[in-house]
N, C-alpha and C positions, 0 to 999 in steps of 0.2 A: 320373689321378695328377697329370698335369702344374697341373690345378685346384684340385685340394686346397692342393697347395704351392704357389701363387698367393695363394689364399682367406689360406690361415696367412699369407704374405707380410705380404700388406696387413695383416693383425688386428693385427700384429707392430708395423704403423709406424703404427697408429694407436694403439696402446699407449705407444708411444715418445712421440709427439706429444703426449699426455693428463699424461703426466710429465714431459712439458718446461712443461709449462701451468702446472704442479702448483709448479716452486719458487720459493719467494718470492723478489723482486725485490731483497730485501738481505742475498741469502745469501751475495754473494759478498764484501760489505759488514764492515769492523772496525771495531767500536767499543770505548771505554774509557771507564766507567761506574764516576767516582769518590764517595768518600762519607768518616765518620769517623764513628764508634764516641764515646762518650760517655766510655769508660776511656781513650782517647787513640788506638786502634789503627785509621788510617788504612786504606780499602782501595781497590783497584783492579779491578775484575769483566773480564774480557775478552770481548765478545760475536766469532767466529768460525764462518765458516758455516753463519750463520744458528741458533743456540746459544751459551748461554752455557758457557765452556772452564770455568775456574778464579777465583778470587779471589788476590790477592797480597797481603801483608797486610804494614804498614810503621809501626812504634811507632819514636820515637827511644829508642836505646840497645838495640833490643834485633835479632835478627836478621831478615828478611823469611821471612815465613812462607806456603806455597802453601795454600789449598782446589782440589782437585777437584771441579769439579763435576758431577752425571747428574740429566739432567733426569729429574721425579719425575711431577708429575701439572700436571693444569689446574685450577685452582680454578672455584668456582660463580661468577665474574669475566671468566671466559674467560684468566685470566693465567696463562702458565706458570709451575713451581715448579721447581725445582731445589736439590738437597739434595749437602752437604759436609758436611765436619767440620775443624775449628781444634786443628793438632799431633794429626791422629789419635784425638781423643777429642769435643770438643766439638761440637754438632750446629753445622750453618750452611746455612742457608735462604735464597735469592734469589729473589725474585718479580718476576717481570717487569712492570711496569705498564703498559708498552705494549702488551701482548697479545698478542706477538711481533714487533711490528711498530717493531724497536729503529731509532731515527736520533737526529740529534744533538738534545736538548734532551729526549731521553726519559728518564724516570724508571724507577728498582730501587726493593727495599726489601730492606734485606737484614735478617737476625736471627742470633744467636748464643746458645745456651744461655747466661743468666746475666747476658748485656751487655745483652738488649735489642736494640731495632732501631733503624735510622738508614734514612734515604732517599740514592740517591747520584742522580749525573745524569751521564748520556751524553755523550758525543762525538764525534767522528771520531779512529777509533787512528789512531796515528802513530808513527815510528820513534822508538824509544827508551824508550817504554813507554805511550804513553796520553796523555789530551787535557790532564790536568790535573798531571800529576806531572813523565814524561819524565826526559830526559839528568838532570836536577838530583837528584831523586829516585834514580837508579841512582849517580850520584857520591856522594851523602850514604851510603850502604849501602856502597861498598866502599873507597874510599880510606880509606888509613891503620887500614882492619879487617884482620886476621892471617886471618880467614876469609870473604875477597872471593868466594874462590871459590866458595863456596856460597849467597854472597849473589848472584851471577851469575846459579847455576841455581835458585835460589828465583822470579828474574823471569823466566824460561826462559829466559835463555840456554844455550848449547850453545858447548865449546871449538872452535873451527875448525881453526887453526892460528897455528904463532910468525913472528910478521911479520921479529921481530928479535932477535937474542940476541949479548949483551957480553958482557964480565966485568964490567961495574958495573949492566948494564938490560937488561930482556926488554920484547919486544911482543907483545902475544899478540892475537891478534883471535877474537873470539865474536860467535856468531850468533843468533836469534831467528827462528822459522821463523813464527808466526805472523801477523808485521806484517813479515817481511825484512826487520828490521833488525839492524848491525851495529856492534861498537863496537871501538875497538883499548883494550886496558889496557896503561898505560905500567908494571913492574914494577922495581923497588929493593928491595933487600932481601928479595924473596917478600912485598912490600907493592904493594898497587896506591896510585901514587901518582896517576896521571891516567888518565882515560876521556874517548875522543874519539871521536865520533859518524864513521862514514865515508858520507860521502854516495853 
């Protein structure tokens, strides 16, 4: 008896060992893999343990819009595919052209029913949203918008808590779980008037 559950012991840790061998070396690695669309609609792809999450999607004048993304298949390339849709109807395609093997200066291809494709390129995430857009990119989307707050949770932000509250200004600080980062909205009127990166 006492062999048996020995024997199973070790089979156990060497199971364990063989999946610790097993995951890739940039899984615990963020990246933010920009591009632009031909109709004007700017995108953001979020690479996140070792997979790509979602797309964020950013047209001047209009609101930021999320894709979900699940990975779909491997093409005859070896690249992975991953499959979304734009507002719940349009198909959207992301192809990995690194093979999975996402770092900074690696290339997408993304596709959209109707728009066509665009290539975007990789970089190291970073707090606030990504290599190539960031803090600037989240101030253009919510100051002086009546619907900040949704444009928030479009780039996943999540409300945390109110830093501060008057009678003339709120501060509300929101969170991002996927790159930790944080940002305080300075509030006037139920308008965001500043966003300020908290280091």
């Amino acid at each position: 008896m006492t062999h048996k559950l020995f024997a199973v012991g070790l089979s156990g840790m060497s199971l364990l060992a063989v999946s610790a061998i097993a995951v890739p070396v940039n899984a615990a690695q963020q990246f933010s893999c920009t591009g632009k669309m031909t109709n004007g609609w700017s995108y953001n792809a979020q690479f996140v343990d070792g997979r790509f999450t979602q797309i964020t999607w950013n047209r001047s004048g209009q609101p930021p819009q999320v894709s979900t993304l699940t990975f779909n298949t491997t093409n005859s390339q070896g690249q992975p595919v991953y499959r979304g849709s734009f507002q719940g109807a349009t198909a959207v395609t992301l192809v990995d052209l690194g093979q999975g093997n996402v770092r900074p200066g690696s290339q997408i291809s993304v596709g959209v029913e109707e728009w066509g494709w665009s290539r975007g390129t990789c970089g190291v995430g970073s707090a606030g949203g990504g290599a190539a857009d960031g803090l600037d990119e989240l101030r253009q989307t919510t100051i002086g918008n009546e619907q900040w707050r949704n444009s928030m949770r479009a780039q996943g932000f999540i409300f945390d808590r109110t830093i501060e509250q008057t009678s003339t200004r709120a501060i509300e600080r929101w969170v991002r779980t996927w790159d930790r980062s944080a940002v305080d909205v300075v509030i006037v009127n139920n308008r965001a008037v500043e966003v300020r990166k908290v280091p």
